[in-house]
N, C-alpha and C positions, 0 to 999 in steps of 0.2 A: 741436219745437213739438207739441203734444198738439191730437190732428185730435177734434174735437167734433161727432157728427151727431146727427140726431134720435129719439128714442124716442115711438115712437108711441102707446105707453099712456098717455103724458105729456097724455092732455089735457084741458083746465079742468075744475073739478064743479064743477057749477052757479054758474059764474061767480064761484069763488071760487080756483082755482088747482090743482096738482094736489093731491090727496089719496087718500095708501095709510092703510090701517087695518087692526086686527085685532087679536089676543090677542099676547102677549109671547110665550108659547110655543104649540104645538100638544100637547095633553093627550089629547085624546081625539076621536075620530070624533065625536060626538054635540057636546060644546064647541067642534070646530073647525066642524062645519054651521051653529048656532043661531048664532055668530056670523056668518057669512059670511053668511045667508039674512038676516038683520036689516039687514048693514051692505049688503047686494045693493039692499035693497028702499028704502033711503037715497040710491042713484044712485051707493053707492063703484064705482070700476071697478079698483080693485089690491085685493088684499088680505095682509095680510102676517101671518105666523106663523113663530114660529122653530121649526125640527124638531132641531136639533142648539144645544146653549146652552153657550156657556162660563162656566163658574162659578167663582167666587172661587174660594170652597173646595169641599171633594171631599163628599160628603155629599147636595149640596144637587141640587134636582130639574134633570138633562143634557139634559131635551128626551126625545121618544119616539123620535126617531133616525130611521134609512129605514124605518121603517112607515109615516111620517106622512106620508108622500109622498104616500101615498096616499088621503089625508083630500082633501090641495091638489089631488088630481087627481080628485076629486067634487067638491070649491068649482065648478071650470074648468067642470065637465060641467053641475053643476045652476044656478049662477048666470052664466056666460059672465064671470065677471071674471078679468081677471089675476093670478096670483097668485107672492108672491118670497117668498123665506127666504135665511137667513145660511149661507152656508160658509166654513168657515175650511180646510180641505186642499184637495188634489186631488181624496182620496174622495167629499167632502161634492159639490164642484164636478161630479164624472161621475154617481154618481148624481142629483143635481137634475138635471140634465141630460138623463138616462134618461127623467127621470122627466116631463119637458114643464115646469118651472118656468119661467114667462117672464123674469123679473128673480130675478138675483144682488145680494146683498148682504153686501158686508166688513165685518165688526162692528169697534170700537172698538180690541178686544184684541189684533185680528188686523192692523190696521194698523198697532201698535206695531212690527210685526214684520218687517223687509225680507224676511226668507225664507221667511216662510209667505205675505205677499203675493207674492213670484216665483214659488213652487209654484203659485198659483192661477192667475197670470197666463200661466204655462204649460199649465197643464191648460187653459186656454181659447183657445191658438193656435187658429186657424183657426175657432174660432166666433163665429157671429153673435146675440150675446147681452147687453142691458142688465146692466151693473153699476154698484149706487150702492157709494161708499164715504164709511162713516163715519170723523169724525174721529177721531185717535190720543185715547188717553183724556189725555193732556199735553198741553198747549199746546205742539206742537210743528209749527209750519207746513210746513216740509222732509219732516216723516216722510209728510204727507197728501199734499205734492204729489208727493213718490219712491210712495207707492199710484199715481197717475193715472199717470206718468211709465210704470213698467214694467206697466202692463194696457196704455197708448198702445202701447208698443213690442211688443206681444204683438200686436197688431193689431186691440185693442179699442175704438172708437169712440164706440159709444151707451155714456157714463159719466156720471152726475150723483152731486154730490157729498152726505152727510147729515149734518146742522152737531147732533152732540145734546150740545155742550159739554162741559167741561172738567174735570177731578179740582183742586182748590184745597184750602188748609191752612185750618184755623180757622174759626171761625164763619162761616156763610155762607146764607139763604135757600133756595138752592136746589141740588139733589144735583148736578149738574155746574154749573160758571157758564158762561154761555154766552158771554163773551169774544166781543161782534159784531164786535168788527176785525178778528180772524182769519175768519171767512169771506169779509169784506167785502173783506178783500187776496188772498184765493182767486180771489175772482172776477174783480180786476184781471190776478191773476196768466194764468188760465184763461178767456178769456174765451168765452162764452157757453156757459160748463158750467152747466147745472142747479145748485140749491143748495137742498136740500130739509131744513126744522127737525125735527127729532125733539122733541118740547116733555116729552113722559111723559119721557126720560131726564132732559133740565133739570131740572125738575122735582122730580122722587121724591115728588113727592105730589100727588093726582089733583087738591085745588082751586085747585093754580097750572097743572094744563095750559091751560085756556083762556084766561087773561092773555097766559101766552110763547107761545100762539099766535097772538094777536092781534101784539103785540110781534114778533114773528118776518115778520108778511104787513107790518107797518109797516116792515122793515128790506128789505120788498122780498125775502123768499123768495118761491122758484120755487112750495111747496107745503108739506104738513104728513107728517108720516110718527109716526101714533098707535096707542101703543097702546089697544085693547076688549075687554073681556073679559064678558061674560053675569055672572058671576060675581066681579066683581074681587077682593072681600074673602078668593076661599076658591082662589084665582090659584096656581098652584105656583110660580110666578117672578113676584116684582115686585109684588107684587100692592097695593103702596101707589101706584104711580104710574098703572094702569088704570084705564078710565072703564067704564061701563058704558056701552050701543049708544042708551039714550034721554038720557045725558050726554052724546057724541058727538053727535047732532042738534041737542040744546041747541045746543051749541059752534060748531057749521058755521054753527049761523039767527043765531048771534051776531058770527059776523065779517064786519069791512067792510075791501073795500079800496078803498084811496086811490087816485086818478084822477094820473096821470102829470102832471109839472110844465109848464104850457103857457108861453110867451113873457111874456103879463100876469101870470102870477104870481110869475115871476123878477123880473120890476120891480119889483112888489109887496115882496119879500124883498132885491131890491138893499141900501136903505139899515141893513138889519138884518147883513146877509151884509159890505156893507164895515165897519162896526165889529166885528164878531166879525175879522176879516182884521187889524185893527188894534189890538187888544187882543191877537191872538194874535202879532203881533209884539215886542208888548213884552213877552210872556211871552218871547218868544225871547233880547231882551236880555237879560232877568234871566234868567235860566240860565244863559248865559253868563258875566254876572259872577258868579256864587252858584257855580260850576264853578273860576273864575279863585280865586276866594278860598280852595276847600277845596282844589285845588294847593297855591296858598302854606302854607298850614297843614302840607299834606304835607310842605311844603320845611323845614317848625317842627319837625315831628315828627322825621322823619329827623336832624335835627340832634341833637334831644334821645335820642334812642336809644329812642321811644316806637311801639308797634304801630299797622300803621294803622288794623284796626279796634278799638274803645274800646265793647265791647256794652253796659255800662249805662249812656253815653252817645246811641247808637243808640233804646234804648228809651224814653229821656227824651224824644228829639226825637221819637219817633214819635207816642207818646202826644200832646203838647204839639199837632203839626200838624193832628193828630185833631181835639183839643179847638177848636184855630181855625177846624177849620174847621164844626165843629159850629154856630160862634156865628155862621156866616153860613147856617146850610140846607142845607150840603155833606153828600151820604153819606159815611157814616167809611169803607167798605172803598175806595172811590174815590180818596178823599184818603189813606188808606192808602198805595195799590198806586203813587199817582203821588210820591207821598216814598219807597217804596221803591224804584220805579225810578231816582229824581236822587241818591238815596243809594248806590244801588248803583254808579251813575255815577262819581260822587266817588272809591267808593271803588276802582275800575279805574282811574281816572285814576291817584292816588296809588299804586297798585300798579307799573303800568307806570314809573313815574319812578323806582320806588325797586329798578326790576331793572334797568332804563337806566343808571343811577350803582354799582350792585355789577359 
């Protein structure tokens, strides 16, 4: 079981939940103060900047490395806020460390990776130290909760986890999708881990941060984790998804959160909640039979010597479920993703009968 205790940074601004802020990367003395003094004078109490960046490709701006430590260690001195950055080795881990970083943070790429997340989670035996970690950049639930699993068994405690969604194919709104049921089954999983939005990674472009963050406080996150930058436009990293420190204010005067579900309002939503309950049963039915039926078909095929998948058959029906559902108000990647999943279905079922019978 993964022991969860308290992070004392963790708490409200200004009655809107937690909230870290700052620049994507740390660039310079002078960009990392003007942000930190701005976002200070806002009530931020974290502030976050990456000193060490993992980059796609090789070329592109790495972060100013262990110099910048020392930038986060004037934020500490001149505004008393707390301040995190990303490590991804052990190195990164002892120096931050050296260097009085309050909060550690596992970036996205780094949790891909079971042995760079065990390296870290070693180099931090025996310390008493917050780590958030980011989700893997895949929809992959196993890989984020193996992050918590071995920093737990390291003897790491204060953990909250950073939900900045997901790598997807094809057209799509926004730079990662945020796939709310994977956090929202984290937190079943984990219970009473922190669950903090990244909305600038969702995102990738600075005038959808404030929507997914509203969106994010609606889905009941713990807090927001954004980036600011003084200069966004001329940003060495990222610089499409940063706000500037008077769009961040904007942003904060602009979110509301919603008031916890009392007794009268559940009665209230009773009779809405038992027909959704009952509508969702008959979805159950039909699945069922629509599963039963593309069996027998399997049991067709296999006779006729015919492959189970049939792709410009697949495309047809895709399109076509699209289309239906378009003629009721349904989003297409939704209706999409929930035909690709019953098809996908089908087509394991069908698979497995036909290695069953070889």
């Amino acid at each position: 079981m993964i022991e969860i205790s308290k992070i004392e940074q963790f708490d409200v601004f200004a009655g809107k939940q937690i909230m870290i802020a700052g620049p994507c990367s740390a660039e310079s003395e002078r960009q990392v103060m003007e942000c930190a003094l701005s976002l200070a004078a806002q009530g931020v109490r974290i502030f976050r900047a990456g000193v060490w960046k993992p980059r796609t490709r090789p070329g592109c701006f790495e972060g100013a490395g262990t110099p910048a430590l020392k930038w986060l260690e004037q934020v500490k001195a001149q505004t008393g806020m707390a301040v995190t950055t990303e490590v991804a080795n052990s190195r990164h881990v002892e120096a931050a460390m050296k260097a009085g970083v309050d909060i550690l943070w596992i970036g996205a790429r780094t949790t891909t990776s079971p042995f760079a997340v065990q390296e870290i989670a070693d180099a931090l035996k025996g310390a008493d130290v917050p780590v958030l970690v980011k989700n893997p950049i895949n929809a992959e639930l196993e890989l984020w909760m193996g992050a918590f699993e071995r920093l737990s068994a390291a003897g790491i405690t204060r953990l909250a986890a950073i939900h900045r969604g997901f790598s997807s194919y094809g057209e799509r709104i926004y730079r990662y999708s945020p796939q709310w049921q994977i956090p929202v089954e984290l937190r079943r999983l984990i219970p009473g881990l922190p669950i903090i939005c990244d909305p600038s990674h969702m995102a990738g472009k600075r005038d959808l941060v404030a929507p997914l963050s509203q969106m994010a406080l609606d889905m009941k996150a713990d807090g927001l984790f954004i980036e600011v930058h003084t200069d966004p436009d001329h940003a060495l990293s990222d610089n499409r998804q940063q706000i500037t420190p008077q769009q961040f204010k904007q942003l904060t005067d602009s979110l509301m959160i919603h008031k916890d579900t009392t007794a009268s309002d559940m009665a209230v939503l009773k009779p809405y909640r038992d027909k959704i309950q009952n509508i969702d049963r008959q979805i159950a039915s039909l699945l069922a039979q629509r599963l039963d039926l593309a069996r027998e078909a399997g049991d067709l095929k296999q006779m006729l010597n015919l492959a189970v998948l049939q792709p410009e058959r697949y495309r047809s029906l895709a399109d076509d479920m699209v289309a239906e559902g378009l003629k009721y108000g349904l989003n297409q990647e939704f209706v999409r993703a929930v035909f690709e999943a019953l098809h996908a279905e089908s087509i394991n079922n069908q698979l497995d009968k036909y290695n069953k019978t070889k």
